[in-house]
PyMOL commands that place a pseudoatom at each C-alpha (Angstrom):
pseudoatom trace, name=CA, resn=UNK, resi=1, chain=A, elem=C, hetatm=0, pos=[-122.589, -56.249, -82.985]
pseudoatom trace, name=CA, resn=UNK, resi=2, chain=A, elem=C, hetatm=0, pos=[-119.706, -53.574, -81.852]
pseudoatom trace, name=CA, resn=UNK, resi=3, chain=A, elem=C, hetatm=0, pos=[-116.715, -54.150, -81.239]
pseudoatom trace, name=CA, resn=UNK, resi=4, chain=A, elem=C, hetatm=0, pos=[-116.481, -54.187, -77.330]
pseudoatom trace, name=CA, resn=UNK, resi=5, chain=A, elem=C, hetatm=0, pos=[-119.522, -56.514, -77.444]
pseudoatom trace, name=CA, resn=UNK, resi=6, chain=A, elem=C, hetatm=0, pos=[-117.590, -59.219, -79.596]
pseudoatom trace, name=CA, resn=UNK, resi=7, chain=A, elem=C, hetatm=0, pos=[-114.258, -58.554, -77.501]
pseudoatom trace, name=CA, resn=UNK, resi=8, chain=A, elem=C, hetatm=0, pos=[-116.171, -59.191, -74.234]
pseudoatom trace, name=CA, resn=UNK, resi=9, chain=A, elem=C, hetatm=0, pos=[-117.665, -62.380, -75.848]
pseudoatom trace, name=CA, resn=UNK, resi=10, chain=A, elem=C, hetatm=0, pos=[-114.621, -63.653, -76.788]
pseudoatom trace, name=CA, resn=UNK, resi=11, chain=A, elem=C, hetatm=0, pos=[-113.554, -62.553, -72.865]
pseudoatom trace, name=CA, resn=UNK, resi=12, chain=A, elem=C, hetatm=0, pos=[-116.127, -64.819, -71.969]
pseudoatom trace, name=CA, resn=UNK, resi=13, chain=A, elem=C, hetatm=0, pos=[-116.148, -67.492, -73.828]
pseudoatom trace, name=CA, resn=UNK, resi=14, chain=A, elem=C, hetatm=0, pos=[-112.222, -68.196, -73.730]
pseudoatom trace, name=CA, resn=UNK, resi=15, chain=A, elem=C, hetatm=0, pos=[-112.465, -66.631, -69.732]
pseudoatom trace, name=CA, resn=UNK, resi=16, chain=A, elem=C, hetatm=0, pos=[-109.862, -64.514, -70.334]
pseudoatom trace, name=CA, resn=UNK, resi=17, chain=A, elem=C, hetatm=0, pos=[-109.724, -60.750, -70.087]
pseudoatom trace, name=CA, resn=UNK, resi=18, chain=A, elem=C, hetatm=0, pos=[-110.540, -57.993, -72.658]
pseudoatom trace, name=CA, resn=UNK, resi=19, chain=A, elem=C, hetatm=0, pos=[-106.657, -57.902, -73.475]
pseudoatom trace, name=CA, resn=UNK, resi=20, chain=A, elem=C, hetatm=0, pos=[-106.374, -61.536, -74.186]
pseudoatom trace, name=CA, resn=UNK, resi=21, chain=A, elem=C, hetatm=0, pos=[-109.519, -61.501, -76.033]
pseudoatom trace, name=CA, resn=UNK, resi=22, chain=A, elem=C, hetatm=0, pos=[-108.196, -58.756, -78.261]
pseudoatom trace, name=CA, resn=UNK, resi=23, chain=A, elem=C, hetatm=0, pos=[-105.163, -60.793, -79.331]
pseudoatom trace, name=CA, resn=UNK, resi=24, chain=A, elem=C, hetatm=0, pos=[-106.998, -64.190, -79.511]
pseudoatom trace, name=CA, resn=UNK, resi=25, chain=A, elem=C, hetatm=0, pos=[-109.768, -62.482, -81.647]
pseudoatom trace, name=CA, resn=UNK, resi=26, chain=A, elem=C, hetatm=0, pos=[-107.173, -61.070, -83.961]
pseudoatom trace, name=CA, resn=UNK, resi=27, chain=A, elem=C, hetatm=0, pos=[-104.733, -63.502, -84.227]
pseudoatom trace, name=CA, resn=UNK, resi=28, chain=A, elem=C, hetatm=0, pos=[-107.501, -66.168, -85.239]
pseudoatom trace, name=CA, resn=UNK, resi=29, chain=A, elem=C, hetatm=0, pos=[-109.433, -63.167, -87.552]
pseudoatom trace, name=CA, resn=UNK, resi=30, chain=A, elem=C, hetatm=0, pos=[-105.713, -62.835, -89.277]
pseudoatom trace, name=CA, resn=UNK, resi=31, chain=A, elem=C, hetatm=0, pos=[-105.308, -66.840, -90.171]
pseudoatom trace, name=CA, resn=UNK, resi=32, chain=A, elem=C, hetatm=0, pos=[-108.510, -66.754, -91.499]
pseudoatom trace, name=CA, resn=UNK, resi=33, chain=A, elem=C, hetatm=0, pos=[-108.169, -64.020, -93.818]
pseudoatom trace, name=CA, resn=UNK, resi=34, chain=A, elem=C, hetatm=0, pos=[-105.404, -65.636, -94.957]
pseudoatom trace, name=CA, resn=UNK, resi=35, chain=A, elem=C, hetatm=0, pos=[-108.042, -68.932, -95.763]
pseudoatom trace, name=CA, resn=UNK, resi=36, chain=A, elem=C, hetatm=0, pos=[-110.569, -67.601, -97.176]
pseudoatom trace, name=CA, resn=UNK, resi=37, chain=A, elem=C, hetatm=0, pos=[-110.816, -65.676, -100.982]
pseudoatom trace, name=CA, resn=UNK, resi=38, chain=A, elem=C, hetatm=0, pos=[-110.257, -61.953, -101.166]
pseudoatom trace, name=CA, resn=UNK, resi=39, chain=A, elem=C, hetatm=0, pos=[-114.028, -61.391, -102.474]
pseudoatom trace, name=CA, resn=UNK, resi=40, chain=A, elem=C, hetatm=0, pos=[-115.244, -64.120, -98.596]
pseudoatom trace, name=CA, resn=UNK, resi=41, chain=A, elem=C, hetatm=0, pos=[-112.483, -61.698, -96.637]
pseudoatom trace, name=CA, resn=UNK, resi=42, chain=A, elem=C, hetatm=0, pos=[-114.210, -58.762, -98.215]
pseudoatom trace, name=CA, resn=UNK, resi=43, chain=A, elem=C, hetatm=0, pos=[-118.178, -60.213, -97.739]
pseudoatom trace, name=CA, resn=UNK, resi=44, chain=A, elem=C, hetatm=0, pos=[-116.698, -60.647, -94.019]
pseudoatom trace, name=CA, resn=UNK, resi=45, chain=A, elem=C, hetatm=0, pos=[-115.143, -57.471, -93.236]
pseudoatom trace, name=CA, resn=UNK, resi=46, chain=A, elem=C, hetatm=0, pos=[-118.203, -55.507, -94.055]
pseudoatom trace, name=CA, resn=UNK, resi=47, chain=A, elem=C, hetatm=0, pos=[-120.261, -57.057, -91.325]
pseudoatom trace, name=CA, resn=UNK, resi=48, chain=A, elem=C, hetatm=0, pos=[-117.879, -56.609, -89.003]
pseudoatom trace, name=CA, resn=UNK, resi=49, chain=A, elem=C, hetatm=0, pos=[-116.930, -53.700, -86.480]
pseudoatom trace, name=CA, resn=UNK, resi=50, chain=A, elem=C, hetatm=0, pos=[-114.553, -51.323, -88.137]
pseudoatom trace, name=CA, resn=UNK, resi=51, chain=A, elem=C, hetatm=0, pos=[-110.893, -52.462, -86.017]
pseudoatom trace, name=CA, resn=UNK, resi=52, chain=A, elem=C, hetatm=0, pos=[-111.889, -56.071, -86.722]
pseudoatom trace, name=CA, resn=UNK, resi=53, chain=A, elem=C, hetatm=0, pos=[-112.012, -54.649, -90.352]
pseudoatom trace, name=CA, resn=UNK, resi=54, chain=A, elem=C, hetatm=0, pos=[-108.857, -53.864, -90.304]
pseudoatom trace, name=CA, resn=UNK, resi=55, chain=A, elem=C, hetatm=0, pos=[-107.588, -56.697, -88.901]
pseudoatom trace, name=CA, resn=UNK, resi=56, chain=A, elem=C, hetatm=0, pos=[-108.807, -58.752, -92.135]
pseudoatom trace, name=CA, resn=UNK, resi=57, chain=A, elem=C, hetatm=0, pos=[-106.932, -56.541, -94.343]
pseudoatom trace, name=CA, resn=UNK, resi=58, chain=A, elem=C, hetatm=0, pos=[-109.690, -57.139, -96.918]
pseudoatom trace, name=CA, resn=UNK, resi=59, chain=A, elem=C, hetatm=0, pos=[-107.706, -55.929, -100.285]
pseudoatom trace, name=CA, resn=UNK, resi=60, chain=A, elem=C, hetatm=0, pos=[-109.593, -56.461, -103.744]
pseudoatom trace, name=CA, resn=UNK, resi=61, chain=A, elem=C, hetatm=0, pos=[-106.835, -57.216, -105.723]
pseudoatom trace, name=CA, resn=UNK, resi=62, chain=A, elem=C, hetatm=0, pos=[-106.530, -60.566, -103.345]
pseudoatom trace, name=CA, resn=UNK, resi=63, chain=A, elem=C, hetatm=0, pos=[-108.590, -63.539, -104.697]
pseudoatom trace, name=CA, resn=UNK, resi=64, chain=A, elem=C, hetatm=0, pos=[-106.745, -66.130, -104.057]
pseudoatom trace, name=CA, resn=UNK, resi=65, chain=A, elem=C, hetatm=0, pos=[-106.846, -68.273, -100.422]
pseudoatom trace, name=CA, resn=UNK, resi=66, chain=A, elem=C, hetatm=0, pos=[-103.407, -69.472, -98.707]
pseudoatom trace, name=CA, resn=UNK, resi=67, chain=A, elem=C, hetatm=0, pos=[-104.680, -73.562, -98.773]
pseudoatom trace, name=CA, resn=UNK, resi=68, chain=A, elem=C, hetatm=0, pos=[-103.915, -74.782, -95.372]
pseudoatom trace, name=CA, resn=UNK, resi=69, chain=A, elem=C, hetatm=0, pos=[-105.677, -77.297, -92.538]
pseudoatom trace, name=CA, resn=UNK, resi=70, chain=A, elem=C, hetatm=0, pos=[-106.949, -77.101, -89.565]
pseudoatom trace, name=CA, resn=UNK, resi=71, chain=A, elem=C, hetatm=0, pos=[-103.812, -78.016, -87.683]
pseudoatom trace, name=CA, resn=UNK, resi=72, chain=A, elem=C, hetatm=0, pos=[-101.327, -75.360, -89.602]
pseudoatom trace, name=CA, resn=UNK, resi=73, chain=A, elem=C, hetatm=0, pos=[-104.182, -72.789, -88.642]
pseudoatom trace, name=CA, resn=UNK, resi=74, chain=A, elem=C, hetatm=0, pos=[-104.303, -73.627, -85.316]
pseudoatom trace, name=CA, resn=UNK, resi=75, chain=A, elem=C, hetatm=0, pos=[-100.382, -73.587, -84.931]
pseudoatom trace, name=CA, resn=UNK, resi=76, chain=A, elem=C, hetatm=0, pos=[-100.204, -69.947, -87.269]
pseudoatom trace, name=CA, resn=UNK, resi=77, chain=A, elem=C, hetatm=0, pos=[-103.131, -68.849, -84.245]
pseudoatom trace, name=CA, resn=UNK, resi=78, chain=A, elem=C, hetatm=0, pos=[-101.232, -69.883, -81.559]
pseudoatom trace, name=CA, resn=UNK, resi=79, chain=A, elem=C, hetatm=0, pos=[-97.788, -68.335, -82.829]
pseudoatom trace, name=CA, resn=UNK, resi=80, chain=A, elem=C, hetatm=0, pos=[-99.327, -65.374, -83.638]
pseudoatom trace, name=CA, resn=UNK, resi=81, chain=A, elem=C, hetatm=0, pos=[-101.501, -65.178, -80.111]
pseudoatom trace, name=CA, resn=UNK, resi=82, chain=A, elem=C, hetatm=0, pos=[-98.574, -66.674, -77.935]
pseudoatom trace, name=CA, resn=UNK, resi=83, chain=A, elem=C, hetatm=0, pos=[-100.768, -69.932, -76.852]
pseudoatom trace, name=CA, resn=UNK, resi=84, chain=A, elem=C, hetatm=0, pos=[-100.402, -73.229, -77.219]
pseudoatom trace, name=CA, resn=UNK, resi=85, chain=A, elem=C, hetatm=0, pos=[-102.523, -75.381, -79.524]
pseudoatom trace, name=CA, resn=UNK, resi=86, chain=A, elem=C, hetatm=0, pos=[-105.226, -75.944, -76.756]
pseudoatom trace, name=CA, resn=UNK, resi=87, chain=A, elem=C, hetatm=0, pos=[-105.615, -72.248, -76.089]
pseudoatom trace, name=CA, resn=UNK, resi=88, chain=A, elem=C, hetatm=0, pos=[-105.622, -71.833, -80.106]
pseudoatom trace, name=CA, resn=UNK, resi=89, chain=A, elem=C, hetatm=0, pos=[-108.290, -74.603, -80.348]
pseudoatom trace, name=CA, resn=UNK, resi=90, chain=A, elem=C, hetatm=0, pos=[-110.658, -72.858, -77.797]
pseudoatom trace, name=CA, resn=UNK, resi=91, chain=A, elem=C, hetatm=0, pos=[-109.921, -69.462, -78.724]
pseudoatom trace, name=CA, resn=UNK, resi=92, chain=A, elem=C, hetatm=0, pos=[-110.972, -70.164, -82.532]
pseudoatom trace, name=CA, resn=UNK, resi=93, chain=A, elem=C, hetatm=0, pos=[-113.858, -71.851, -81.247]
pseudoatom trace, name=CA, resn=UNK, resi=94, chain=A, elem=C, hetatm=0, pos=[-114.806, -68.952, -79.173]
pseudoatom trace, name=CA, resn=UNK, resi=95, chain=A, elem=C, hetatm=0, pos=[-114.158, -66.447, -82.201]
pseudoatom trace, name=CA, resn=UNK, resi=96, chain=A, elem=C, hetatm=0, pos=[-115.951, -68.276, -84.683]
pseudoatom trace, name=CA, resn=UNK, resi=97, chain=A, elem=C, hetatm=0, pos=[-119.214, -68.731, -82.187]
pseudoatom trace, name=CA, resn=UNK, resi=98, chain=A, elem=C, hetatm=0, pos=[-119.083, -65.072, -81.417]
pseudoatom trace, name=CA, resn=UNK, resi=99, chain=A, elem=C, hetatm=0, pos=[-118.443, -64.332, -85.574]
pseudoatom trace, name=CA, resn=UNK, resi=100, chain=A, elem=C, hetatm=0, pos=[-121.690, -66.533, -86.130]
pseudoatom trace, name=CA, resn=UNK, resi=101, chain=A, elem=C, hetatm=0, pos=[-123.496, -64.070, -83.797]
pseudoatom trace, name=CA, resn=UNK, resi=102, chain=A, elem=C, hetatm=0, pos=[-122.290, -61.237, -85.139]
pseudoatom trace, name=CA, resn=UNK, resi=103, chain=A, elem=C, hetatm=0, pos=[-122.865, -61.728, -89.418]
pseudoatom trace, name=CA, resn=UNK, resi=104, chain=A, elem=C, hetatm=0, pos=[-125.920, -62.958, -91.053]
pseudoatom trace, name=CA, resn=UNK, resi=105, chain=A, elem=C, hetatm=0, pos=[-126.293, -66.684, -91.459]
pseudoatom trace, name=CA, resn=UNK, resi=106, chain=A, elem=C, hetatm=0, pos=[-125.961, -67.145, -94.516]
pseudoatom trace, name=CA, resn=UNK, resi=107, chain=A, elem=C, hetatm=0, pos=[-122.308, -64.742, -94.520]
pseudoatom trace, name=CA, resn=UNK, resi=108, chain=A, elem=C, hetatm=0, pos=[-121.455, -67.626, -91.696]
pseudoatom trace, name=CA, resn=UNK, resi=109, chain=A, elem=C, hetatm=0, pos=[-122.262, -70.131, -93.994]
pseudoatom trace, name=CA, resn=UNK, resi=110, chain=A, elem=C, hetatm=0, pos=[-120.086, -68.827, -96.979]
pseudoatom trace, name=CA, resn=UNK, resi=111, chain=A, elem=C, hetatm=0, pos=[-117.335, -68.860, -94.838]
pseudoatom trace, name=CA, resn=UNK, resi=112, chain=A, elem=C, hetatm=0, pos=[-118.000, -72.064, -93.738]
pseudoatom trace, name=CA, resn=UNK, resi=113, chain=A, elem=C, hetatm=0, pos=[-118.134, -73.922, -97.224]
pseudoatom trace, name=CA, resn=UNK, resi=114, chain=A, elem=C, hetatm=0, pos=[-114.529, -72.390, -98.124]
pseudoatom trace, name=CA, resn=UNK, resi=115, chain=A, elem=C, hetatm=0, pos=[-113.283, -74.200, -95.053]
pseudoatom trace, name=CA, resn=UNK, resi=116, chain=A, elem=C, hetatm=0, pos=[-112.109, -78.184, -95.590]
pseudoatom trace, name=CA, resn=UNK, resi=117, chain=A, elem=C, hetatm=0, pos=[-113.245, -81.236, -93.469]
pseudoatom trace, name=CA, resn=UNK, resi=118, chain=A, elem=C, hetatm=0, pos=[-111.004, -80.927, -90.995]
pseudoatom trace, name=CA, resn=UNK, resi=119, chain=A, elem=C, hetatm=0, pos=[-112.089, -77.672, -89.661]
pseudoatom trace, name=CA, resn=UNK, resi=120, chain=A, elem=C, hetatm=0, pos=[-115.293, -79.213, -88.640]
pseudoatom trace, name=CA, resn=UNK, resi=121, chain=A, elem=C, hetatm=0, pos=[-113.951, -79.711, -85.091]
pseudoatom trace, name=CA, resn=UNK, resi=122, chain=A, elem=C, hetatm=0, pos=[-113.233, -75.949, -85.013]
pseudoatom trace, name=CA, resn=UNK, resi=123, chain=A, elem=C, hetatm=0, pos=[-116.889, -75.024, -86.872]
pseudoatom trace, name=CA, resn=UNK, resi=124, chain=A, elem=C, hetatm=0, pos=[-119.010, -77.282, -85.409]
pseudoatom trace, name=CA, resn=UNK, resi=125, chain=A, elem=C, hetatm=0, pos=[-119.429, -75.652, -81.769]
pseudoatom trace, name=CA, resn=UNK, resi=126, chain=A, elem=C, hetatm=0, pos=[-120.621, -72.418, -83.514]
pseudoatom trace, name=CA, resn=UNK, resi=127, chain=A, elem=C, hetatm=0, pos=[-122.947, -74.196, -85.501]
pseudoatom trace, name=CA, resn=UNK, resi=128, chain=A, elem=C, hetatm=0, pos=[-124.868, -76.464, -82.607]
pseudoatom trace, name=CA, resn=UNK, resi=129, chain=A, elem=C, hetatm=0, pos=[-128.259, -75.486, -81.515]
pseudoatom trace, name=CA, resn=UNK, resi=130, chain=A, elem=C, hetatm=0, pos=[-127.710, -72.655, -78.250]
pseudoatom trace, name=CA, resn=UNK, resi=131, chain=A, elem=C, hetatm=0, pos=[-123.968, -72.571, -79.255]
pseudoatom trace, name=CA, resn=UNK, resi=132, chain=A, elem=C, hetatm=0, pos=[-124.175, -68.766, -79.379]
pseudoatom trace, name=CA, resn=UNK, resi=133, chain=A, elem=C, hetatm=0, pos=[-126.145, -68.696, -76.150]
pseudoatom trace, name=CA, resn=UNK, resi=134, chain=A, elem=C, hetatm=0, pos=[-123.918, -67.287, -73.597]
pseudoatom trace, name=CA, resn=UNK, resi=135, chain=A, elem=C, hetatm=0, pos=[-123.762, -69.050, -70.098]
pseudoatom trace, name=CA, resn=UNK, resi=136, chain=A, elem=C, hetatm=0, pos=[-123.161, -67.394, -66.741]
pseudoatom trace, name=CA, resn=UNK, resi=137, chain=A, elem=C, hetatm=0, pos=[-119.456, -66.938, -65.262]
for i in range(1, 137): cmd.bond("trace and resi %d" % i, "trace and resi %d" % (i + 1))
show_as sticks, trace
zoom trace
C-alpha cells in the first residue's frame, strides 16, 4: 500500500481529512514504536511506505520496548495528535485496521503478540472478519 492510500484510509475511517489523518496516523505510528522492540519497529518499517518509515524511527541499536498500557498509549496519542482520548481511541483503531491491510498477516500478528491484554479493545476491530473492508461515506 502507498502512502496516500493509507492516509486516505485513515481519512476515512476516522472521517477526517487528509491533514488530520496525517497527524492521527503518525502520532499513533510514534507511540507504537515506542511499544514495540527495535528488531518488531524494524520488521514494521520495512513494509511500510517510506514517510511512515520515518515516522517509526526504526534504529538497530534499539531493542528494548518503553512497557506501557493501553490507557498511557492512548493519552501519549492524543497529546501528541491534539485529541482527546475518544478521538485517540478511534484514531488507533483506524490506524491499526488500515496497518493490518497494509503488512502481511503474519507481520500484523508479531506486532500483535508484543502488545498486553489491555490493548485488545484497540486490536480487536482490525482483527474481526470484514474489519478492513471499507464502507461507503
Amino acid at each position: 500500500m502507498n502512502y496516500d492510500t493509507f492516509v486516505d484510509q485513515v481519512a476515512r475511517r476516522t472521517r477526517s481529512d487528509s491533514e488530520r489523518a496525517v497527524v492521527l496516523t503518525r502520532a499513533t505510528l510514534e507511540t507504537l514504536a515506542e511499544r514495540l522492540t527495535g528488531g518488531e519497529v524494524l520488521d514494521l518499517a520495512v513494509q511500510l511506505p517510506a514517510p511512515l518509515r520515518l515516522v517509526l524511527k526504526p534504529s538497530p541499536g534499539t531493542e528494548a520496548a518503553d512497557r506501557f498500557g493501553a490507557a498511557e498509549f492512548l493519552a501519549r496519542v492524543g497529546r501528541r495528535a491534539g485529541v482527546d482520548e475518544a478521538a485517540a481511541r478511534d484514531a488507533v483503531r483506524a490506524v491499526f485496521t488500515t496497518l493490518r491491510e497494509a503488512i502481511s498477516g503474519g507481520e500484523f500478528d508479531d506486532l500483535v503478540t508484543q502488545l498486553p491484554r489491555d490493548y485488545r479493545g484497540m486490536v480487536e476491530p482490525a482483527l474481526a472478519p470484514g474489519a478492513t473492508l471499507l464502507r461507503p461515506a
